[in-house]
N, C-alpha and C positions, 0 to 999 in steps of 0.2 A: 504494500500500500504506500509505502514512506515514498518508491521509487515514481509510482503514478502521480503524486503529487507534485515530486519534484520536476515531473516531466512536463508539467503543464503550468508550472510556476511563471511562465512566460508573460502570464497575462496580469497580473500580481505589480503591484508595487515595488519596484525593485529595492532592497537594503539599500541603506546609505548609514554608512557612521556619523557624518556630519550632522544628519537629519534636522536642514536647515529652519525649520519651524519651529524646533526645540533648543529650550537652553540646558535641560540639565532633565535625568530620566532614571530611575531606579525602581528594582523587581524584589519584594520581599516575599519568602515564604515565612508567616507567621505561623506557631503550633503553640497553643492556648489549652493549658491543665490546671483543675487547682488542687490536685493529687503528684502528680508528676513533675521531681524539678529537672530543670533544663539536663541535666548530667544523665538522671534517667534515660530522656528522648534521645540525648547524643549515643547512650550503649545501645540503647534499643537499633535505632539509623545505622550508627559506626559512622557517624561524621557530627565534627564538632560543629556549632552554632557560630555566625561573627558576630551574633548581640544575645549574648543569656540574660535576662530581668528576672529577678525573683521576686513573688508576689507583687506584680506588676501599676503603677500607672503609668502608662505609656503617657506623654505631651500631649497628644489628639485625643481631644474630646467628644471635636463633634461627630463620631462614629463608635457606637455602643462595641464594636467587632473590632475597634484599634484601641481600646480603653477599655479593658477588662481589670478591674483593682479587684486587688484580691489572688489572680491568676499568675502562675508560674507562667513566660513567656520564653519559647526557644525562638528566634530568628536567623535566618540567613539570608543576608542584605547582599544586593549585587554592588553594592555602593564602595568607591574603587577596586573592585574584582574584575568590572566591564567597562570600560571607557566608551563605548559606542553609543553615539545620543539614540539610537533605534533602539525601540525596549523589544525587540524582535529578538535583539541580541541578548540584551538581560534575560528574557523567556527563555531563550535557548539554553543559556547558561545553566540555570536554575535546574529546567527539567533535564537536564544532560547528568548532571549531579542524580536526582532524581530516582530516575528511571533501572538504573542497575540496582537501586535498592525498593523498586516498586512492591514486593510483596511485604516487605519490613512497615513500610510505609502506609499499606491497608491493611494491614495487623493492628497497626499503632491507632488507626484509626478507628479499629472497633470499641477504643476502651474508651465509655461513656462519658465520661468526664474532658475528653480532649475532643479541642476544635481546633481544624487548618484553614488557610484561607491563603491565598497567593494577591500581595496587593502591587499596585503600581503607582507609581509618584511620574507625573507628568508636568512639566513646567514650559511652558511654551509662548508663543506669540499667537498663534491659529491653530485651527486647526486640533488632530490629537493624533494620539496613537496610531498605528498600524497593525494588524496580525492577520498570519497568512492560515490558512488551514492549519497546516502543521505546529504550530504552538497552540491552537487549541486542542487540537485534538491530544496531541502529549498533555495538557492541563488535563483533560478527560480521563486518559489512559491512568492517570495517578489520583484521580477524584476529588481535584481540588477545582474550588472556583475560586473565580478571580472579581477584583475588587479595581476598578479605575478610578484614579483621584488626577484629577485636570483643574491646572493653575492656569488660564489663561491669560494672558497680563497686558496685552496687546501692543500694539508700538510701542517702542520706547521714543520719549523724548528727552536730549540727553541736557537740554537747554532747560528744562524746569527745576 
């Protein structure tokens, strides 16, 4: 299937790193327990977290799913891992990590008290995101949904 895709990606938006409509773009896999601390989730996966929070207030308020107090918080931020303003590329990143550990991953997922979420921090002038088939359907293949957050700030004027 990965190959039929690829083969018709022609018509698709092409990647650009520049991805001149954006200023700054980052992919989090969040994993949310209030049983399970971050060290658990890293033996269970076999890979370490780049932000462990214990018993969590994450900054963001205004989204009940980014502000769980109370919650043990694993994340792993593409935030300089990926330099590419295309979150096509943080996508990829993420589920690439992912994927070799998918069954670890819907294990983890059965225990009742843990929630995933994959979000995205978009900062831009227009416009938004891009995704091609293929990064959602790997977001599917791993049964995670995704959460878009769009700063759009529009022209800059450098004279005010």
């Amino acid at each position: 299937m990965a190959d039929s895709l690829e083969q018709t990606a022609h018509h698709l938006v092409k990647p650009d790193e520049q991805f001149p409509t954006c200023e700054r773009t980052i992919a989090t896999l969040a994993i949310y327990s209030v049983s399970m601390e971050p060290i658990q989730i890293s033996k269970r996966l076999g890979v370490h977290p780049t932000s462990p929070i214990r018993k969590s207030l994450l900054p963001r308020s205004n989204n009940n799913t980014k502000n769980k107090a109370g919650k043990y918080v694993w994340l792993y931020e593409t935030e300089g891992l990926v330099r590419s303003r295309d979150i096509r590329h943080h996508i990829d990143y993420i589920t690439s990590k992912l994927l070799p550990m998918r069954e670890k991953l819907l294990e983890l997922q059965t225990v009742p008290d843990v929630t995933m979420t994959v979000w995205i921090d978009w900062w831009g002038e227009s416009g938004g995101p891009v995704f091609w088939p293929k990064q959602l359907r790997d977001l599917a293949l791993l049964n995670l949904e995704l959460q878009i957050y769009v700063a759009d700030y529009g022209p800059h004027n450098l004279n005010d």
